[in-house]
N, C-alpha and C positions, 0 to 999 in steps of 0.2 A: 332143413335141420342143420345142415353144416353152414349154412351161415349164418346161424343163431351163434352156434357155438364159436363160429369168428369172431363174430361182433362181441360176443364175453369177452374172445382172448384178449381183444383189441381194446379195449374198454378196460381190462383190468393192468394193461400196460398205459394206460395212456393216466390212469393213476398213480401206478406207482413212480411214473416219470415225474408227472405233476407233483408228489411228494416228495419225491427228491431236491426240486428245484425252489431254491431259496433266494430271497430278496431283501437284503438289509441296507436301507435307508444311510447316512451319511454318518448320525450320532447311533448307529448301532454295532452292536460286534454281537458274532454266534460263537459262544464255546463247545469245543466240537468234541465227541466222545464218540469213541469205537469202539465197541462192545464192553464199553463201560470205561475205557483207560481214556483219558486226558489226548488229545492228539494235537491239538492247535486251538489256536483263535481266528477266525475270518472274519471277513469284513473289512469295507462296505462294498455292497454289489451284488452282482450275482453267486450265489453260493451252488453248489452242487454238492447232496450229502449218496452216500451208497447205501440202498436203500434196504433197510433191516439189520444194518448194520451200524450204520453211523447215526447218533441223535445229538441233534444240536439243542442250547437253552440261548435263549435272545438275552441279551444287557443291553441298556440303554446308559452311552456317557456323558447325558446333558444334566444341566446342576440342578438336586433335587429338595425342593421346599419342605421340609418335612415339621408338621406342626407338633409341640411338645404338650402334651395336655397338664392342664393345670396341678402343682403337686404341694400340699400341705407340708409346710415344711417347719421348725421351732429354732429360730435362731439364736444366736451365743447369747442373745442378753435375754432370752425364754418370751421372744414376741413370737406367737402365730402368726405366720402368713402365707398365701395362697399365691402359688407366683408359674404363670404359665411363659413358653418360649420357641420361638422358633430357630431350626435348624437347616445352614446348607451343606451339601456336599457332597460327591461328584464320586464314579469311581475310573480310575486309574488303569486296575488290573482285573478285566473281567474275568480271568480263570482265575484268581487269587477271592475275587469274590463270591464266586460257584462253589469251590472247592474248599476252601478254609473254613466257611458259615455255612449252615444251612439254610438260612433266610437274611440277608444280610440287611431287607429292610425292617424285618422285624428286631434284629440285635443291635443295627445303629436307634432307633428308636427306644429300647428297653435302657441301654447304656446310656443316649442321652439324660434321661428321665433319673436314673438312679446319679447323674453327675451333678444335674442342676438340685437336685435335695441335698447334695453333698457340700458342694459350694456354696450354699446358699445357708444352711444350718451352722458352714465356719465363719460365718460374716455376722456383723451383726447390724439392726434396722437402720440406721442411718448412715452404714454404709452403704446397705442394701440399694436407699434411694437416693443417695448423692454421688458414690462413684458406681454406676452399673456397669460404664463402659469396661473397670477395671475388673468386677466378675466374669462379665463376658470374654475378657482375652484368654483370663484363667478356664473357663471352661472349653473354649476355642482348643488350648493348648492340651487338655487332659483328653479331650475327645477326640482328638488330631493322634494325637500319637497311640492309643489303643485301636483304634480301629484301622492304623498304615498296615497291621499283618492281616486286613482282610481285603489291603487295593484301595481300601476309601482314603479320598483328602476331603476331611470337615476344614472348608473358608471359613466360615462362619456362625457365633451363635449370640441371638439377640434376645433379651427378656423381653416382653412384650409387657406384662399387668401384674402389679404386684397389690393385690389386695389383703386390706387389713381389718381386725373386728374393729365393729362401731365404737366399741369404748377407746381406742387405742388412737382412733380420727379424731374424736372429742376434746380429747388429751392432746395431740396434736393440733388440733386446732386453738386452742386452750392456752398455748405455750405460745402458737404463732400473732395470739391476740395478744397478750402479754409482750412479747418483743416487739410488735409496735407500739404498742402506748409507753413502755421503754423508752424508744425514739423519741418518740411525739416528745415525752419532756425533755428529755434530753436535746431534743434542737429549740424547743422553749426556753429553758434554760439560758443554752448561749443566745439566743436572741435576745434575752433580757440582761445578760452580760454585756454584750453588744454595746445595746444602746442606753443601759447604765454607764459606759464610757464617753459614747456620744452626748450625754447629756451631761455629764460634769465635765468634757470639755468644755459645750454650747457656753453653762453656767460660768467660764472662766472668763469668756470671751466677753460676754454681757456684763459681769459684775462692773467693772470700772468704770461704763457707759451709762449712765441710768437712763440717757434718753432711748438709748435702745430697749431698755427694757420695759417704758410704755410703749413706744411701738411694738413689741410684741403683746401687751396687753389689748391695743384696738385691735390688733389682728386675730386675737383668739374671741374678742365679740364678733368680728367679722363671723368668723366660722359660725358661732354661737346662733347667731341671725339666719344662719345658711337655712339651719335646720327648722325652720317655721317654729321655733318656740315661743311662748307667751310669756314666760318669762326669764329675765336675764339678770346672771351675776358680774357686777362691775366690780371688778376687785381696786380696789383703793388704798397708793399706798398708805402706810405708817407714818410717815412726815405728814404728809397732809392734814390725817386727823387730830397729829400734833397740831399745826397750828393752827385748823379751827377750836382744840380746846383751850388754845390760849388766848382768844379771842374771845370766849365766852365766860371767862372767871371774873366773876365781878370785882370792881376795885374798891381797895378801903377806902372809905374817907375820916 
């Protein structure tokens, strides 16, 4: 019987030792509390708390990914759109983040959410989707600085998907078809400027020559021939016809 009751005593110390004794990893710190009041921060390493007296809460200081779920938002020019994002950011001060918040990944999370509707409702669609890197710094900086009196630093925050209603891609799409065929004539155009110049040079060069300009005439039969057709236009000039019709006028007698 008394070494039952040993083996208890012994067993119930070799517990409470065992719960005293703490091990926190390189990226952790324990915030330490003694009978409730704040007493330090420890870590990394072996910890040793007094037991029933002192309780520690673990923090982790490695940078944390935290995804922003998607949030409906109505921007300045009254477009709907649905724009999710991700968030980094680290903490600093783990008693500042135990003690200031009660949950402080649930408040960096709520806060994110309620900045990116905020940011995103002051902008409007085409900035939305042409400068994002510049709503990002803006959110970066309004997130950074509300959450420094809870120990956190937000590095960074990136939008991920900004989706839009089907009528509004339509329309977009609609306008992007438009602005190419825009182009399109638009470089028709000069190309027919172009070579409207290149050909009333050619024509300046060639006028005083006429012999150049049957040889350019057998060379456009040339082509003509190229293309297996059956039949061909010999263009003939004006003089010539001139004087075979004056070859054929009958004379008076």
């Amino acid at each position: 019987m008394p070494f039952a009751i040993s083996g208890v005593i012994l067993l119930f110390v070799l517990t409470i030792i065992l719960n005293a004794i703490r091990v926190l990893r390189e990226y952790e710190r324990g915030v330490i509390f003694r009978l409730g009041r704040y007493v330090g921060t420890r870590g990394p390493g072996l910890i040793i708390l007094v037991p029933f007296i002192e309780r520690m809460v673990k923090v982790g200081l490695r940078t944390v990914a935290m995804d922003i779920p998607p949030q409906d938002v109505i921007t300045r020019d009254n477009v709907s759109v649905r724009v999710n994002a991700v968030l980094y950011f680290r903490v600093l001060e783990p008693e500042r983040a135990i003690i200031d918040v009660e949950d402080f990944l649930f408040a960096t999370s709520q806060l994110a959410q309620t900045t990116l509707r905020s940011v995103v409702g002051q902008a409007e669609l085409d900035e939305i989707l042409a400068e994002r890197d510049k709503l990002n710094v803006q959110m970066q900086s309004i997130l950074d600085e509300a959450t420094d009196q809870w120990g956190i630093k937000v590095m960074t925050v990136e939008m991920k998907d900004v989706d839009l209603p089907v009528e509004m891609k339509r329309a977009m799409a609609k306008q992007a078809e438009a602005e190419r065929e825009r182009r399109a004539k638009v470089i028709h155009a000069e190309g027919e400027f172009q070579a409207s110049q290149r050909l009333s040079e050619a024509a300046a060069i060639i006028e005083p020559h006429p012999a150049a300009l049957h040889l350019r005439y057998l060379q456009a039969l040339t082509e003509i021939a190229a293309e297996n057709n059956s039949t061909i236009l010999f263009p003939v000039p004006i003089d010539m016809l001139t004087a075979f019709k004056g070859n054929m006028t009958p004379s008076s007698e």
